[in-house]
N, C-alpha and C positions, 0 to 999 in steps of 0.2 A: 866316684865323685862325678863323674861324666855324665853316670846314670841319676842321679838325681837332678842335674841340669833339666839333662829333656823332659824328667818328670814335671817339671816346675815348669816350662815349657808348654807344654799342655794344657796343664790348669789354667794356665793364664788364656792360649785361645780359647777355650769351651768359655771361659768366662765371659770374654768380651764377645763371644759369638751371639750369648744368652742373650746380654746386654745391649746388642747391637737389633736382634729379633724383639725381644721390649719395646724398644723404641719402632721399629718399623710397624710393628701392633699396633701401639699406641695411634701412632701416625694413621695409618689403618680409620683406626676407630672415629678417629673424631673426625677424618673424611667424611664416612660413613654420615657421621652423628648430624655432619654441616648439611647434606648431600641430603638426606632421609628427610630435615626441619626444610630445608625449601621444598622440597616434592609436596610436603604435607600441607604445605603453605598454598600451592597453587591447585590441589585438589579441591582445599577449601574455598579457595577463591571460586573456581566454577561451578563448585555445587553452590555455594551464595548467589551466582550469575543465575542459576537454572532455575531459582527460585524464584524467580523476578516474571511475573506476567504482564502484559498489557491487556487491560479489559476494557470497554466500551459501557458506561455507565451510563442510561436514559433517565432520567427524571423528568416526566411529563412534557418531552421531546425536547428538555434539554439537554443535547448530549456531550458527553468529554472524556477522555482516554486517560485511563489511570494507570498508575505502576500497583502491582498486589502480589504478594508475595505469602498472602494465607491461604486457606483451605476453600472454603464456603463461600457460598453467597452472602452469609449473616456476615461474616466477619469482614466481608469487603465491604456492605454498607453501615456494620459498626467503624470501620477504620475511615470511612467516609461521612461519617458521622449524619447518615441521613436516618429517619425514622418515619417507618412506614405504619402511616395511622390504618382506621378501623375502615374508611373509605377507600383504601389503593391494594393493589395488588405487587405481586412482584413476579416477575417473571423471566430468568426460569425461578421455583421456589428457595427460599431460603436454604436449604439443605445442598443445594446440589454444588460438585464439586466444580470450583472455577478453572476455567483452558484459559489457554491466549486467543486472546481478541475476540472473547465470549462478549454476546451485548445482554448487558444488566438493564431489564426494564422496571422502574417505579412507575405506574400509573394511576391516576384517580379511577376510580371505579364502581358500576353500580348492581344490585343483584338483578339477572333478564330470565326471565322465563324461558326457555332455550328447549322446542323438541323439533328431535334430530333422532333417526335411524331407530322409530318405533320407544324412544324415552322421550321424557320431558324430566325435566331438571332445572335448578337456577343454577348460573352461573356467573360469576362476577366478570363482568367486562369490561374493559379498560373505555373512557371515554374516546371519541374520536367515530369514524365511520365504520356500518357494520362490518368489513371485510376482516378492516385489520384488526380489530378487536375479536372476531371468531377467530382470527389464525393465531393470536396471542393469548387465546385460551386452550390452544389445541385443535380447537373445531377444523377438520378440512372442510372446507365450501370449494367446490370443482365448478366448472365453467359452464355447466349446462343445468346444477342443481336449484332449485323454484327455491326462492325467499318469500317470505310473506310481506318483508318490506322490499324498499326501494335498495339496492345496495348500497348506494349514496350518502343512506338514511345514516341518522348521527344515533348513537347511542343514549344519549341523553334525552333524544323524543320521544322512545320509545321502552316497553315494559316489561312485552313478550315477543317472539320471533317464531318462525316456523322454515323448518328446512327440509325439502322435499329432495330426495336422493333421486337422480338421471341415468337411469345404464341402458347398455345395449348389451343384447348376446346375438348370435348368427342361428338363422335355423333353416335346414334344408329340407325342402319337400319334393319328392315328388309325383308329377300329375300327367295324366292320360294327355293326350292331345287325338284331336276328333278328326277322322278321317276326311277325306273332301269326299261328296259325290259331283261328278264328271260324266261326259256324253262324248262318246268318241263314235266316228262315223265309221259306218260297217259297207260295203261292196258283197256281204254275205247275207246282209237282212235285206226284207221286202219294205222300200218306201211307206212312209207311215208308221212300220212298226220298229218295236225295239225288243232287244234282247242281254236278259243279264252278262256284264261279262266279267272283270276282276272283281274280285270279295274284298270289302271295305277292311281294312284292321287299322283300329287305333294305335298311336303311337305312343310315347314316352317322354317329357322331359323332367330334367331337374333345374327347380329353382331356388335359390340362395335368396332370402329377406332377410334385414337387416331389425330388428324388435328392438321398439322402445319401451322401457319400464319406469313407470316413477312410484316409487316406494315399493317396491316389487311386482306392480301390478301393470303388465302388458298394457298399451294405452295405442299403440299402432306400429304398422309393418312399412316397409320400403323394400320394395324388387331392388336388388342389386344386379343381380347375371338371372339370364334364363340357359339354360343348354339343353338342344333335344338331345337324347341320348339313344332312344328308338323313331326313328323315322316312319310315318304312318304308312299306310298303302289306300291309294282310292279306291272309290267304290265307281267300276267304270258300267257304264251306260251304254249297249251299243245301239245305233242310231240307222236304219234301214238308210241306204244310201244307192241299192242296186239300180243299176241301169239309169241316174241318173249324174247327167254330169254338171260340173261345175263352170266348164269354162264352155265360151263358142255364145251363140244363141246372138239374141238383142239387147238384153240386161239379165239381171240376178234379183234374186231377192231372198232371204232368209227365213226358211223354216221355223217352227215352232221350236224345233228341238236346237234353233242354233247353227244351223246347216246354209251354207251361200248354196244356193242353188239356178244353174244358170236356165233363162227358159226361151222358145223361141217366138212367142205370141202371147200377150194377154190382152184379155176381154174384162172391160168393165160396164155391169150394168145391174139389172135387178135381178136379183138369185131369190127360188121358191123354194119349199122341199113338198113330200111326197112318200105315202108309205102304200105297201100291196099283200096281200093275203101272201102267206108261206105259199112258195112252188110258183107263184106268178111268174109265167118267163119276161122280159125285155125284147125290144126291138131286135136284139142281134141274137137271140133264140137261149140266153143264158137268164137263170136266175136272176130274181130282183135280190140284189144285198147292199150291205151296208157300202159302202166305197166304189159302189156302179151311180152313174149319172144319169141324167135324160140331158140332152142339148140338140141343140138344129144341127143335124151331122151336114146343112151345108155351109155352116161356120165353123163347125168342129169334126173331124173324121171321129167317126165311129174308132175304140181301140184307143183313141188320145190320152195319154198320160198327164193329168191335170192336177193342178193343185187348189185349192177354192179356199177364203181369207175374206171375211169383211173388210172393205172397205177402210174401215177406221182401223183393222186389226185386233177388235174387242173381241169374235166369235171366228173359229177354226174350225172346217169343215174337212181341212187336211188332204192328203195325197187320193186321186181318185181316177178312176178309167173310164171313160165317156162308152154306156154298153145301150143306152134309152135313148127316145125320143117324148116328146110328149106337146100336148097342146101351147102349152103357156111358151113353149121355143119354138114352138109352129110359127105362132100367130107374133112371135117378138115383144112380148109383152115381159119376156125374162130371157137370158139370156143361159139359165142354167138351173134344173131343178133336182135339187139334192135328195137321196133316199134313205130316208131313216126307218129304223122296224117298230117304232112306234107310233101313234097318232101323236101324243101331248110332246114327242121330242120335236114333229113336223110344228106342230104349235108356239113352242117357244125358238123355233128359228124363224117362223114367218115371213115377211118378205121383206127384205134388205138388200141395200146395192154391195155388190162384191167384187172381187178384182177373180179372174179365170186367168190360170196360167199355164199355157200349153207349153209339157216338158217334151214330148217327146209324140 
């Protein structure tokens, strides 16, 4: 008897355990069911919210901001109920997908003759001035590219246009650079004369121009940088300077070649020249040559190291050593007669006033 109590016992919790798990289920579920209907509720809400645009709709600059929540451009000025006749454009096309805060342009528009970048084409452009109407058809126009009109110009004065493209690229050359030639004074050359001394060598630089192109056709250059990159060498001159000096004397005066030369007497008066058979000797028992003199040796010592200069400095008779005498410095009618080895060189120096300048 006992044993059948507890049995009944038993039955009875499993029952109401069952019973008791039903109900928590239950309870369960339709948490769930409440819990699942709001979440679904506010997903829907934001994706309703996401579909919401603002767009910028232009009708022939009249502008105003719309809510759209379709696809296209068509459908935003079907939903705006505007209709784009056979004269206006639209831009961007109908087709293309609308963003936020896209601007919708309707404009009146007329077909222009348009070449640009080696085409010609018409293309409908929006009325208004040419700028904005090439940018509202795509056209880039850059800040330095040649129109054929005025930029200013209104689309509606006008039929056909032309656009002439501006570039620049960089180009680097490089070019020789010319040696100097230069006279540097020598203590190892004999006065009057010269002798070669450094070898000239051309140098090197590089230069950077700047090229202009319009329509691909080079039209002009601009230097930007020069840089030498080999440094030339001059071509030096040496300049006979022996045994005479620069400083001391009464004054100076400057050589042909450049040379201050200081001296310690000059004579200025009528200078002759004079030529002699080969082998003729001179008053002081040497050869007649070129760069020996005739003078009154009792204004000039015989052996004087002279220099002889017209007067105006047009004709150079150059460094010379007083080794002659002769009539015309006898008699003072010159005061120096120069020796040349030809007659017709005697002839085209003829007689002219000249400056004598005793070096030495």
């Amino acid at each position: 008897m006992k044993t059948d109590s507890k049995r009944h016992f038993v039955k009875s919790f499993c029952a109401l355990s069952i019973a008791s798990l039903i109900v928590i289920s239950s309870l369960v579920s339709v948490t769930a069911a409440i819990a699942g209907g709001s979440m679904s509720d506010s997903a829907s809400a934001r994706v309703s919210a996401s579909t919401v645009k603002k767009v910028i709709l232009d009708v022939d600059g009249a502008r105003k901001t719309v809510s759209f929540t379709g696809k296209t451009v068509g459908e935003l000025l079907l939903n705006e109920g505007v209709t784009v006749s056979e004269g206006q454009i639209v831009v961007p096309a109908a087709e293309t997908k609308v963003t936020p805060y896209m601007v919708v342009n309707v404009r009146s528009a007329k077909p222009v003759s348009v070449t640009a970048d080696g085409k010609t084409r018409t293309v409908m452009l929006a009325y208004g001035n040419v700028v904005d109407a090439l940018k509202l058809a795509g056209i880039h126009l850059y800040s330095e590219d040649i129109l054929s009109v005025e930029r200013t110009a209104k689309i509606e004065d006008i039929k056909d246009l032309k656009i002439q493209r501006v570039t620049y690229s960089q180009k680097i050359d490089k070019e020789k650079v010319p040696f100097e030639k230069v006279t540097q004074n020598s203590d190892e050359v004999e006065p009057g004369e010269t002798k070669p001394g450094a070898e000239g060598k051309n140098g090197e630089k590089e230069i950077v121009r700047k090229v202009k192109y319009i329509d691909g056709k080079a039209v002009s250059e601009t230097v930007v940088s020069e840089k030498i990159t080999k440094e030339p060498v001059d071509e030096v001159t040496l300049v006979g300077t022996k045994g005479i000096d620069s400083t001391g004397g009464v004054g100076t005066f400057v050589d042909s070649n450049g040379v201050t030369v200081a001296y310690k007497e000059v004579f200025t008066g009528s200078g002759t020249a004079y030529t002699a058979p080969s082998g003729a000797l001179t008053a002081t028992g040497v050869p007649a040559y070129h760069g020996g003199v005739a003078i009154d040796p009792n204004l000039i010592p015989y052996g004087s190291k002279l220099y002889v200069v017209s007067t105006d400095g047009s004709v150079v008779y150059g460094y010379c050593t007083a080794v002659d005498t002769g009539g015309f410095c006898d008699d003072g009618s010159a005061i120096i007669d120069v020796f040349y080895d030809t007659y017709d060189e005697c002839i085209n120096w003829g007689r002219r006033d000249v400056n004598v300048y005793v070096i030495e």
